[in-house]
C-alpha positions as CSV (number, residue, x, y, z in Angstrom):
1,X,-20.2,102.5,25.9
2,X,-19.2,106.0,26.1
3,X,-18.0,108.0,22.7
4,X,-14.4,107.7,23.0
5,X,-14.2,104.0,24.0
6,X,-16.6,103.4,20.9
7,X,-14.2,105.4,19.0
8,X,-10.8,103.3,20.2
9,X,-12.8,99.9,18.9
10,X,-13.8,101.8,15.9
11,X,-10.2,102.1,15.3
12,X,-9.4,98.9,15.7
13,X,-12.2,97.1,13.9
14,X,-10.6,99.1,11.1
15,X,-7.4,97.9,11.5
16,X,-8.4,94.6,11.2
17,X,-10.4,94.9,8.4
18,X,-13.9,94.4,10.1
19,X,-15.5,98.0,8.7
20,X,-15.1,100.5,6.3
21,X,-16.0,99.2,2.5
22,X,-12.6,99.5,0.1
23,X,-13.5,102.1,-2.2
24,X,-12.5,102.7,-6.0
25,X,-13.0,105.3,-8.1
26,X,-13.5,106.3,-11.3
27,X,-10.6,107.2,-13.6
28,X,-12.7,110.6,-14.7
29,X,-13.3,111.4,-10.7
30,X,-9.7,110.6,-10.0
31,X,-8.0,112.5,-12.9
32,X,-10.3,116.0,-11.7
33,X,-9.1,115.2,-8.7
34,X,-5.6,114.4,-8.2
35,X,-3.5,117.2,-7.6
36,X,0.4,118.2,-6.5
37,X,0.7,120.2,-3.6
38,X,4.0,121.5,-2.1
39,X,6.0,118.5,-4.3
40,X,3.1,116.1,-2.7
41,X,1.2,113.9,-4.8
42,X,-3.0,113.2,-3.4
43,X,-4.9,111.2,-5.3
44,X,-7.9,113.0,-3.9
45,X,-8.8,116.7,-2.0
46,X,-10.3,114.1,1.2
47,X,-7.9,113.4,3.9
48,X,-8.3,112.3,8.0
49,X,-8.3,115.5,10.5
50,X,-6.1,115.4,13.3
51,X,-7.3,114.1,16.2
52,X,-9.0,111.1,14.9
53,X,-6.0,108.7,14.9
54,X,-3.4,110.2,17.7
55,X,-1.6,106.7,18.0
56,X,-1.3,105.5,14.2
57,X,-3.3,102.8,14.9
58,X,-5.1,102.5,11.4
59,X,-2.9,104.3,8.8
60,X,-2.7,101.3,5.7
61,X,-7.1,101.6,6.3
62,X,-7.1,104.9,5.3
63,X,-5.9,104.2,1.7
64,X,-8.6,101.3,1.6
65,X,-11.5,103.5,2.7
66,X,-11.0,106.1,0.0
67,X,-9.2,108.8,1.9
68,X,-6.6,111.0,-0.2
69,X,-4.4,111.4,2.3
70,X,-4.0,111.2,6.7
71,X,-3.3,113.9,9.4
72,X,-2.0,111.9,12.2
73,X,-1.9,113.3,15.7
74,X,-1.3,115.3,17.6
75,X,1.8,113.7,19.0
76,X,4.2,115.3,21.7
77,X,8.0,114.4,22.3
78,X,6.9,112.1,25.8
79,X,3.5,110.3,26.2
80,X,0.4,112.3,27.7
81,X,-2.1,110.5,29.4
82,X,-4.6,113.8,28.5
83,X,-7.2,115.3,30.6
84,X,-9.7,112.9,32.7
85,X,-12.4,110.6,31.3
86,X,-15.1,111.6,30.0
87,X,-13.8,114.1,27.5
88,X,-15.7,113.2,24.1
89,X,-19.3,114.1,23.9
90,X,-21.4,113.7,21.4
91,X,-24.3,116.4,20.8
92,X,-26.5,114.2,18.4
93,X,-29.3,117.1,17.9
94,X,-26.5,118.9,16.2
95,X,-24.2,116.1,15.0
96,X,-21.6,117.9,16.8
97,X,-19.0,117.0,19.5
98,X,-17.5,118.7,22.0
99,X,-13.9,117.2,23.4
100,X,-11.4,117.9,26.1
101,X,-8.7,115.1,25.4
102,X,-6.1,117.3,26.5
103,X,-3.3,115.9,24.2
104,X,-3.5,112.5,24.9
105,X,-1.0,110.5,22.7
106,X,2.2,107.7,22.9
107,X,5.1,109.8,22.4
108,X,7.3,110.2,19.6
109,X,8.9,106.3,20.1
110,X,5.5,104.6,20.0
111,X,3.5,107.1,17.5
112,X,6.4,106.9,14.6
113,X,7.3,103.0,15.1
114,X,3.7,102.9,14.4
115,X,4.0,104.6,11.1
116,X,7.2,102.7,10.1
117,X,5.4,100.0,10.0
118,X,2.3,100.6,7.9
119,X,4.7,102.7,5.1
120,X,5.3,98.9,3.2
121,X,1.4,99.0,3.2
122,X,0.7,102.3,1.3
123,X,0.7,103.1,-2.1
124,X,-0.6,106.7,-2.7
125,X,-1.2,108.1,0.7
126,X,0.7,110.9,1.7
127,X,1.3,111.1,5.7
128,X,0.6,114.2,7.4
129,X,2.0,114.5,11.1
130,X,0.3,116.8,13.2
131,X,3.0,117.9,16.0
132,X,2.2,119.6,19.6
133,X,4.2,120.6,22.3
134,X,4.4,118.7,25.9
135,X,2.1,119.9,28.4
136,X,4.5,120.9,31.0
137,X,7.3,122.7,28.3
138,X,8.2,126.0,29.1
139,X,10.1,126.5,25.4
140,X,7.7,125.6,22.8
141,X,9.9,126.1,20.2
142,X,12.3,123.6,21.4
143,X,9.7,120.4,21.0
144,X,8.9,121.8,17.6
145,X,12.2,121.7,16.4
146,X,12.7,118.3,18.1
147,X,9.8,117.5,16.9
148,X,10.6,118.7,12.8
149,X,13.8,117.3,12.9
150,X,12.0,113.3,14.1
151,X,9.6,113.5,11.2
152,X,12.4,114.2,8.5
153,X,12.4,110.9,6.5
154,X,9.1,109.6,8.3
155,X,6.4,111.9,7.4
156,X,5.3,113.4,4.0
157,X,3.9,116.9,5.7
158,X,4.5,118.3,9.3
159,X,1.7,120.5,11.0
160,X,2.8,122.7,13.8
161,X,-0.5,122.7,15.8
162,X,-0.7,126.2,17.7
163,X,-3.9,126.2,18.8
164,X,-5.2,123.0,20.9
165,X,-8.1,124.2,22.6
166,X,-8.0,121.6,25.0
167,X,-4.9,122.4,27.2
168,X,-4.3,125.8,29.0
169,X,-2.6,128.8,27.2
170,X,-2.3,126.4,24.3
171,X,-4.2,128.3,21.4
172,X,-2.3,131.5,22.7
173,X,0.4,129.8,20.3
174,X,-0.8,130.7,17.7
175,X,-0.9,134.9,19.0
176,X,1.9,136.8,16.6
177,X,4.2,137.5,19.9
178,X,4.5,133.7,20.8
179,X,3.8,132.1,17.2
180,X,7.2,134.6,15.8
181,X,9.9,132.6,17.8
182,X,8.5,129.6,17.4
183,X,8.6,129.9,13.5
184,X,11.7,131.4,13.6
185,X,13.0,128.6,14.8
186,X,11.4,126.4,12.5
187,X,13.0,128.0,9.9
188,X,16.4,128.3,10.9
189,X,15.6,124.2,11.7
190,X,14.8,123.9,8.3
191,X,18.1,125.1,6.7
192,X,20.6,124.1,9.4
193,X,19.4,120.3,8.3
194,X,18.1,120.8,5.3
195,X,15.3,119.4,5.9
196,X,12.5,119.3,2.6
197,X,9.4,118.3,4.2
198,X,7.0,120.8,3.7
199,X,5.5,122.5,7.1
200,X,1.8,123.8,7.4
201,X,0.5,125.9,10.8
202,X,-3.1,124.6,12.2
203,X,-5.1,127.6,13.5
204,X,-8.1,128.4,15.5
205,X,-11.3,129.7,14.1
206,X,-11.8,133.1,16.4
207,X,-8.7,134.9,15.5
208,X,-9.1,138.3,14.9
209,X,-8.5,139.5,11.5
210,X,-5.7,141.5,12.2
211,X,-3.8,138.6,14.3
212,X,-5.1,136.6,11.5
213,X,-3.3,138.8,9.3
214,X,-0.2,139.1,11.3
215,X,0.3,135.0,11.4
216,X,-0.3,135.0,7.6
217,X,2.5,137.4,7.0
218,X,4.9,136.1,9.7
219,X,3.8,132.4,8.1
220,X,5.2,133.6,4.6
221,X,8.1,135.6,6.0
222,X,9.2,132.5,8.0
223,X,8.8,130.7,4.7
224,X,6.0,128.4,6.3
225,X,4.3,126.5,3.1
226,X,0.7,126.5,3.9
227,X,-2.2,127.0,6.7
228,X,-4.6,124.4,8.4
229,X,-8.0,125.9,8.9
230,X,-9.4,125.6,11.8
231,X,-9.2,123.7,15.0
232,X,-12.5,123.4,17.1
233,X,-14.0,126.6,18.7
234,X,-14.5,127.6,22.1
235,X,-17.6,129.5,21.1
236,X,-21.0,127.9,22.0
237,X,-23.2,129.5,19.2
238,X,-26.8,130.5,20.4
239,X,-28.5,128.1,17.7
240,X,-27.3,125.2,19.1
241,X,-30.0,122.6,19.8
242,X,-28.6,120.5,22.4
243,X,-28.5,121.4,26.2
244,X,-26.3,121.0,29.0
245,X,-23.4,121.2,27.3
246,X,-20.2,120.8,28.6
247,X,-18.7,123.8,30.1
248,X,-14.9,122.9,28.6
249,X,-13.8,121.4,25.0
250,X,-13.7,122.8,21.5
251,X,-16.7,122.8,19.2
252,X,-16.5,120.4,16.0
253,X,-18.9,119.6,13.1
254,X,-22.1,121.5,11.2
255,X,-22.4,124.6,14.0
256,X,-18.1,125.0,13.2
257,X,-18.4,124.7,9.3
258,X,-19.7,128.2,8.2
259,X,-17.4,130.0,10.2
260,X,-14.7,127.9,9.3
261,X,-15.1,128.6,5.8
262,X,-15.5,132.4,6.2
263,X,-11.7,132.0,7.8
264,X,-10.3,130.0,5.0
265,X,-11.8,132.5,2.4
266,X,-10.2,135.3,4.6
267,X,-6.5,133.1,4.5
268,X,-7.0,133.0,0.6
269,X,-7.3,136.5,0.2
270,X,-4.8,137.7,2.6
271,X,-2.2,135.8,1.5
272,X,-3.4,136.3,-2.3
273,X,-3.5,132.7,-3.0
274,X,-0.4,131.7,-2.3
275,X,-0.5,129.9,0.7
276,X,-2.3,126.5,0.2
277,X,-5.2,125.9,2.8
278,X,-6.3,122.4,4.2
279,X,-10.1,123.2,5.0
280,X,-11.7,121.2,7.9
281,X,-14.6,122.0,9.8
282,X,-18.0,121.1,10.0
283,X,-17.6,118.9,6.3
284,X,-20.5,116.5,6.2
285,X,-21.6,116.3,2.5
286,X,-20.1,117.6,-0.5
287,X,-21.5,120.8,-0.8
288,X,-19.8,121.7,2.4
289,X,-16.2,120.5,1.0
290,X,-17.4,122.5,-2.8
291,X,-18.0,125.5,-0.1
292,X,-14.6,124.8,1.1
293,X,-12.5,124.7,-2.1
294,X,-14.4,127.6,-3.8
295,X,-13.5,129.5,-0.8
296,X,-9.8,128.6,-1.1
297,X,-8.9,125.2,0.3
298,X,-6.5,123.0,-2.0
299,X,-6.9,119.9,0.3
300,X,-9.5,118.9,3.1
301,X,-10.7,117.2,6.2
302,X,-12.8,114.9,8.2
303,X,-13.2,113.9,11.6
304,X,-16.7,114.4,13.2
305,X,-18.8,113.2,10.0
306,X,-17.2,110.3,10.0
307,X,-17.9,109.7,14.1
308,X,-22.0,110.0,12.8
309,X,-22.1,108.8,9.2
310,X,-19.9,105.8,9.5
311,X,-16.9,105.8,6.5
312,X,-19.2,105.5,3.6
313,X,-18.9,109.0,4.1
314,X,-16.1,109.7,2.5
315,X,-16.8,108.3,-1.0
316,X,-20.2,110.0,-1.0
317,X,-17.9,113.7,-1.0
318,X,-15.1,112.7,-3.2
319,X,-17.6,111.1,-5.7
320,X,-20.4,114.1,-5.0
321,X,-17.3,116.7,-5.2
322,X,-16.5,115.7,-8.4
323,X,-20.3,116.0,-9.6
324,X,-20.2,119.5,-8.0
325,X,-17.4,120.3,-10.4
326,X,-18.4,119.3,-13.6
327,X,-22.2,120.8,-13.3
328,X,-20.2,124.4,-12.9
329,X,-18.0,123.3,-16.4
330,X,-14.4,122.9,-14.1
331,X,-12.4,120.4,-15.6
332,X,-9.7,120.1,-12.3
333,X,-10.2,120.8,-8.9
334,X,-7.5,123.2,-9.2
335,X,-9.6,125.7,-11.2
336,X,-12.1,125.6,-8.4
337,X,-9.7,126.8,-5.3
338,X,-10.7,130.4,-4.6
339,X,-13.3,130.6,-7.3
340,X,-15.8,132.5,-5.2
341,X,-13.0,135.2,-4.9
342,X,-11.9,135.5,-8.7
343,X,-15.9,136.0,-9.2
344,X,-15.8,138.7,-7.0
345,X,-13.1,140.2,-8.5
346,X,-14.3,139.9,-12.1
347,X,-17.6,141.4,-11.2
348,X,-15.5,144.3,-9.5
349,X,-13.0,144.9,-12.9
């Protein structure tokens, strides 16, 4: 069974109940925990990446396994039947994977009917939607706007996700010159139908610091309320242990999780804290989300730890997160975000 078809019956064994342990936690773990970001309640820092649900197939789960909160998608406006089979690989010496899915998803009709129908389900999990635009669109603005104005009422959070890897000139989205009428439009979206939702930008991991610095600034001009940090790499670092690899596809996992943090720590103090960051990237264990928060994510992700460790996973980091914060004396989680940075500065004053 090759990785993605195990994947589709992984999905659906926990749909129906068949894996992934219901989790509890501990009042203490919970109440260090919980935080309010953007107007959102999470009960916990831990949600699904992008990419690992793209038809809503398991949302009510997601609450049962212990997850905080779920980035669904990415979804276009029509259905995408994606790039040919195989495109997931699994590169076990590294517990990495390297996919070329190519935006395969329903379509708006299917992927919110979908959601409609687990909402009764949910208690506490916040809904992120993860949008993209069609393959063969010419005005990219114009499906993100569609795309805004279909999640109003449906979603808790909207992503505008400007830097696939996995479908030609995609990630040059996310490049100041195209990424500036796109957001521009998102915000004049935003106030024509007054539409509350808040709105987060996914980016790549290999932006250049000035671009980097651009998007940040055109992100808080356009009144954007937060970053997603980072998609999978193109990159093929030297170190890596497997061979053969595939030539196309973006990086994920352990080889994508320093240099995801280094960008992260660069989005906290370019912006100067004040645009909340969703860390994912090469998070196995709880050090790696600690790594994360300390270097300015507010919320996180999984996707590829999951596809190796199974969903036991995700209790081991929220419980071993927690741990992580009261042997350095932090109370709340929120105390933690950026903390490597206010050291820095202290030592420097």
């Amino acid at each position: 069974m090759d990785a993605e078809t195990k994947h589709i019956w992984t999905l659906r064994a926990l749909n129906a109940g068949l894996t992934g342990k219901t989790v509890r936690y501990d009042r203490d773990e919970l109440a260090m925990l919980r935080q309010e970001i953007c107007g959102i309640q999470f009960m916990n820092p831990l949600g699904l990446a992008a990419g690992f649900d793209k038809y809503a197939r398991a949302v009510p789960a997601y609450e049962r396994i212990g997850l905080g909160f779920a980035e669904l998608g990415s979804v276009t406006p029509l259905p995408q039947p994606g790039n040919p089979r195989p495109r997931m690989h699994k590169l076990w010496a590294d517990q990495a994977m390297i996919n070329h899915m190519g935006l395969n998803n329903p379509g708006y009709t299917e992927f919110f009917k979908s959601i409609e129908n687990a909402r009764p389900q949910l208690k506490n999990l916040p809904i992120i939607v993860n949008l993209a635009k069609g393959k063969d669109q010419t005005d990219p603005a114009a499906d993100y706007v569609n795309g805004l104005k279909t999640c109003a009422g449906r979603a808790d959070m909207v992503v505008l996700n400007l830097s696939c890897p996995n479908v030609t000139n995609f990630k040059n989205l996310q490049d100041p010159d195209q990424a500036t009428p796109i957001l521009e439009a998102i915000a004049t979206a935003r106030h024509k139908n007054d539409i509350t939702e808040p709105v987060f930008v996914k980016i790549g991991p290999d932006l250049k610091d000035d671009h980097l610095q651009t998007l940040i600034t055109l992100c808080m001009q356009t009144c954007i309320n937060g970053i997603v940090a980072t998609n999978l790499t193109h990159h093929r670092p030297a170190n890596l242990k497997t061979k053969n690899l595939p030539e196309h596809g973006g990086l994920s996992g352990p080889p994508l999780r320093d240099q995801s943090t280094q960008v992260i720590g660069k989005i906290y103090q370019m912006s100067n804290g004040r645009l909340p960051v969703i860390g994912v990237g090469g998070i196995s264990n709880a050090q790696d989300a600690y790594d994360k928060i300390r270097a300015g994510a507010s919320l996180l992700e999984l996707y590829t730890a999951i596809a190796y460790k199974g969903f036991e996973v995700v209790p081991e980091i929220v419980v071993g997160l927690a741990n992580l914060l009261k042997n350095d004396s932090f109370t709340h989680i929120s105390a933690a975000i950026g903390a490597d940075h206010k050291a820095v500065e202290r030592l420097a004053s």
